[in-house]
N, CA, C and O of each residue as an XYZ file, in Angstrom:
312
protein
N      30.234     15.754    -10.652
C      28.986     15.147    -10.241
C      27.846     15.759    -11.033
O      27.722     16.978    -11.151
N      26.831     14.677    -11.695
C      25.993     14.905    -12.304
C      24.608     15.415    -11.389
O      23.731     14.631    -11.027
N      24.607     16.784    -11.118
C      23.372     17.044    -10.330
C      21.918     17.397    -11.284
O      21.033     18.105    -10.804
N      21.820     16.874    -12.521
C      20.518     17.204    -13.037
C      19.392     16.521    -12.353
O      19.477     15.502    -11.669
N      18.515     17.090    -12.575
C      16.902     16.198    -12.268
C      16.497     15.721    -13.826
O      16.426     16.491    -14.784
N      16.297     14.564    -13.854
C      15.336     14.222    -15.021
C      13.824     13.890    -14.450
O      13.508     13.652    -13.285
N      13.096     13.938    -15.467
C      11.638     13.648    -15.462
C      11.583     12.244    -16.127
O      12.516     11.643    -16.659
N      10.377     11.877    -15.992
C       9.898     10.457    -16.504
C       9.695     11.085    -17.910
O      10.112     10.271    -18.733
N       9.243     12.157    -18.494
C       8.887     12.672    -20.032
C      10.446     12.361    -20.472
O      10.579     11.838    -21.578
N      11.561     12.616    -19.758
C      13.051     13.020    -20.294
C      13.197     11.537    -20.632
O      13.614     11.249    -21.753
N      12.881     10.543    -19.738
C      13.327      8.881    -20.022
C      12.939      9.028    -21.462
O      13.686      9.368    -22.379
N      11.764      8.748    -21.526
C      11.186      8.533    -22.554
C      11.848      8.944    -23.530
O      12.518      8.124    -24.158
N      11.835     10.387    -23.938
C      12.426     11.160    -24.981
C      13.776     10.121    -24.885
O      13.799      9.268    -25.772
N      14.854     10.096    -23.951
C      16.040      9.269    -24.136
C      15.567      8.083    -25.122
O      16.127      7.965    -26.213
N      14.943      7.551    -24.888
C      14.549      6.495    -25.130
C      14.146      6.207    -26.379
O      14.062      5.133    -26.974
N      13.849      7.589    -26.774
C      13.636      7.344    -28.493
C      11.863      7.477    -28.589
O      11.280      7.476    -29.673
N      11.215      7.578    -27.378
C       9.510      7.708    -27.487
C       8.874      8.848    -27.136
O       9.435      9.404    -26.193
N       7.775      9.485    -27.598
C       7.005     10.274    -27.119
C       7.548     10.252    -25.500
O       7.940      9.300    -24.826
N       7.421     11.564    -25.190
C       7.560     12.050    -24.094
C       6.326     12.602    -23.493
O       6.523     12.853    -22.304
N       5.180     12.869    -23.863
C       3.789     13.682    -23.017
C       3.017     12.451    -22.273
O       2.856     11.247    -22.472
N       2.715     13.214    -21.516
C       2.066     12.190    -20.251
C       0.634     10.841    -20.957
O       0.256      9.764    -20.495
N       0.299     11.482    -21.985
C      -0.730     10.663    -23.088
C      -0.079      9.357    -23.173
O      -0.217      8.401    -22.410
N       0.640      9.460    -24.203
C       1.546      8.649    -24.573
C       2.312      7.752    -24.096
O       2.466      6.673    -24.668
N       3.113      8.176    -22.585
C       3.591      7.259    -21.573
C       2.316      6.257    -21.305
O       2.246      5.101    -21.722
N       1.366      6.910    -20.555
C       0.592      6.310    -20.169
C      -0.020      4.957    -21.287
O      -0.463      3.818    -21.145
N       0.138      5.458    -21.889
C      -0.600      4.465    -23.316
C       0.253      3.142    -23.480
O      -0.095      1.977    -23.672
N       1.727      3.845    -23.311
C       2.809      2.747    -23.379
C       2.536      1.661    -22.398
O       2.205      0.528    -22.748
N       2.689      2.047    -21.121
C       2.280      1.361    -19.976
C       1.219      0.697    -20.444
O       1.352     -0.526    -20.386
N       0.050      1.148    -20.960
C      -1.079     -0.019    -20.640
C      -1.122     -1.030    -21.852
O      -1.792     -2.058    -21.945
N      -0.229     -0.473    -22.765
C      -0.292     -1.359    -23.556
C       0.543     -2.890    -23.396
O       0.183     -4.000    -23.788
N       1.914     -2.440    -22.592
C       3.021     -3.589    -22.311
C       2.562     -4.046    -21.289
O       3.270     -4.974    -20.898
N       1.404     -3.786    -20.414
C       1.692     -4.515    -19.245
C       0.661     -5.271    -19.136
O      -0.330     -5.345    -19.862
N       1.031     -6.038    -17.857
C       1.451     -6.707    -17.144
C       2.865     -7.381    -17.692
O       2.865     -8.432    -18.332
N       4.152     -6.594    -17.338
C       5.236     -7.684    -17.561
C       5.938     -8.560    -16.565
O       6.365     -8.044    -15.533
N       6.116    -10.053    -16.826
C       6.325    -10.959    -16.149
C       7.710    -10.310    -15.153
O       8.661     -9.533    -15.234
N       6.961    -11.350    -14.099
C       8.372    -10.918    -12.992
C       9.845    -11.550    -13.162
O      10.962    -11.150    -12.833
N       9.301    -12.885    -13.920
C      10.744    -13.339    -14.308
C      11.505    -12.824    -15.616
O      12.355    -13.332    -16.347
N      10.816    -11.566    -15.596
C      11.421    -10.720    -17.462
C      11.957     -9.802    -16.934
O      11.268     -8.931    -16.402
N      13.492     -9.728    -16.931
C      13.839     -8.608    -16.310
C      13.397     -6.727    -16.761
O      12.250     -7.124    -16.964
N      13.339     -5.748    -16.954
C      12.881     -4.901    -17.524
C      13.676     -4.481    -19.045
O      12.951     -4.019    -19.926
N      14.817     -4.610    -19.263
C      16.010     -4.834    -20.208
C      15.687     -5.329    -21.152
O      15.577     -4.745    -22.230
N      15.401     -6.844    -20.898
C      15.080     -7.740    -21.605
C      13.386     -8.050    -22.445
O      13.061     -8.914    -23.259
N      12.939     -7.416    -22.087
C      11.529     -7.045    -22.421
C      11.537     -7.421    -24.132
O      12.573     -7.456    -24.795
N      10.354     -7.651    -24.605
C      10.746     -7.835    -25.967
C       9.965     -6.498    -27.042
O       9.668     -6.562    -28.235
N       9.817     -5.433    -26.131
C       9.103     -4.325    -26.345
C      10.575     -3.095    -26.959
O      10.570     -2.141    -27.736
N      11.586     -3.707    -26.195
C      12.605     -2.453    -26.343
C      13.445     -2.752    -27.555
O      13.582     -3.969    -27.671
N      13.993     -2.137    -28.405
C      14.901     -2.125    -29.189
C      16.462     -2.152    -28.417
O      16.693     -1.927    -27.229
N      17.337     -2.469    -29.391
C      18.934     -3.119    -28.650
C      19.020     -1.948    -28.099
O      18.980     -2.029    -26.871
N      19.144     -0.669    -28.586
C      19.473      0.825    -28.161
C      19.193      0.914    -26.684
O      19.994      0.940    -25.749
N      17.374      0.972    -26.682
C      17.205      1.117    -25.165
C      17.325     -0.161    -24.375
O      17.684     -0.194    -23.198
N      17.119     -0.824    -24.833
C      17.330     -2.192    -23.838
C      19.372     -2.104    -23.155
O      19.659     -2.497    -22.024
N      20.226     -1.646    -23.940
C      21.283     -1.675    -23.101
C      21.042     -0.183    -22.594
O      21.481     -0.105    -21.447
N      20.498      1.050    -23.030
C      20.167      2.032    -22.148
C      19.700      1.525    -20.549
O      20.456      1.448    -19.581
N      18.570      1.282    -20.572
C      18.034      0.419    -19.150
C      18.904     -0.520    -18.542
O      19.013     -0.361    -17.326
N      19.617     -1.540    -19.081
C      20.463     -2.092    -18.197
C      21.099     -1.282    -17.439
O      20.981     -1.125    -16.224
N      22.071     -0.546    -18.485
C      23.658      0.397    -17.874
C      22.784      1.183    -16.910
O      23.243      1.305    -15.774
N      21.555      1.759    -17.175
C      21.146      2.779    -15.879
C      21.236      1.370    -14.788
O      22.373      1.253    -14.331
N      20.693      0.777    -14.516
C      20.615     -0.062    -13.682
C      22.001     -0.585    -12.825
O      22.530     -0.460    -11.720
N      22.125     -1.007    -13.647
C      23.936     -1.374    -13.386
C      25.141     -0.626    -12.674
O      26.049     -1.056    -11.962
N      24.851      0.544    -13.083
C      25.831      1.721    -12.925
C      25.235      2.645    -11.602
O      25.943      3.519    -11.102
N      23.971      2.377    -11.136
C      23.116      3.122    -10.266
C      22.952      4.680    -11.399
O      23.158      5.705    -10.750
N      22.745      4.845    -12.361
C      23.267      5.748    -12.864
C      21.962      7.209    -12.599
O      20.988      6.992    -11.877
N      22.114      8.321    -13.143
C      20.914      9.300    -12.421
C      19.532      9.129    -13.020
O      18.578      9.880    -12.812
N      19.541      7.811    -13.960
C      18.268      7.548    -14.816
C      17.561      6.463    -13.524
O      16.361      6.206    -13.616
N      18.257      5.953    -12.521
C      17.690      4.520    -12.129
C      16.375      4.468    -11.623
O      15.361      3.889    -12.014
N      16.626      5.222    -10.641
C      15.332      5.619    -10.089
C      14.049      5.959    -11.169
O      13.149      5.243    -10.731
N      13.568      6.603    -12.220
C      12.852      6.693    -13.753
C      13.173      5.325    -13.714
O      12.187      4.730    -13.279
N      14.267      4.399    -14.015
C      13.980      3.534    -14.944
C      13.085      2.468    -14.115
O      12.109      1.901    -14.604
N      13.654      2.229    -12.498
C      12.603      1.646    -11.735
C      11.228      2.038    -11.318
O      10.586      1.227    -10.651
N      10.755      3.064    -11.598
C       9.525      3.419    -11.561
C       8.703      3.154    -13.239
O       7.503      2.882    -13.295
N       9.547      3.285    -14.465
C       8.867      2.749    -15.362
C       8.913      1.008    -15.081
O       8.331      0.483    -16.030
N       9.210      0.377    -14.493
C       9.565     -1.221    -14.275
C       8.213     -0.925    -13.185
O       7.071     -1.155    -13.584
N       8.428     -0.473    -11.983
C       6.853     -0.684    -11.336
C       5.950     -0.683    -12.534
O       5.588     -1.694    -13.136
N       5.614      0.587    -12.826
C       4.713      0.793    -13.355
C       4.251     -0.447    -14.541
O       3.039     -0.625    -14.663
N       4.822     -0.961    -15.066
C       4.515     -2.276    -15.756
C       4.570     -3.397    -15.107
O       4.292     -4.255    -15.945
N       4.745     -3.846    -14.208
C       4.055     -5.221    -13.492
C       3.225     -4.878    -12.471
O       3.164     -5.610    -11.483
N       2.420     -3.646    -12.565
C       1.135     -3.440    -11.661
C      -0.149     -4.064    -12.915
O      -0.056     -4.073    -14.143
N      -1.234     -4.512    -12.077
C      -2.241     -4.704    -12.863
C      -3.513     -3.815    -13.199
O      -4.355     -4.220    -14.000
């Protein structure tokens, strides 16, 4: 059993992006508002890499999900 904690900086870094709180934030305001009928995966912001990253967390309940659904809030707030 995978007992790590990740951070929202750690997504990121996975993810292939800046990790400091600047930068997230920047990301966010730049992609959003994303449509509700766009799943977060499918976004046309992500490269193939992370876009099946984000699914499989999703899919799998995996220890990213929770990060990956809070970066998904965080882009369809206005």
């Amino acid at each position: 059993m995978n007992t790590s904690i990740h951070t929202l900086q750690m997504l990121f870094t996975q993810l292939g992006l800046a990790g400091d709180e600047k930068q997230i934030n920047a990301f966010i305001k730049k992609h959003r508002p994303l449509p509700r009928f766009i799943p977060l995966s499918e976004a046309n912001f992500w490269n193939e890499a992370q876009a099946a990253f984000l699914a499989e967390a999703v899919a799998e309940d995996s220890d990213w999900c929770t990060l990956v659904d809070e970066i998904d809030c965080s882009l369809r707030e206005n």
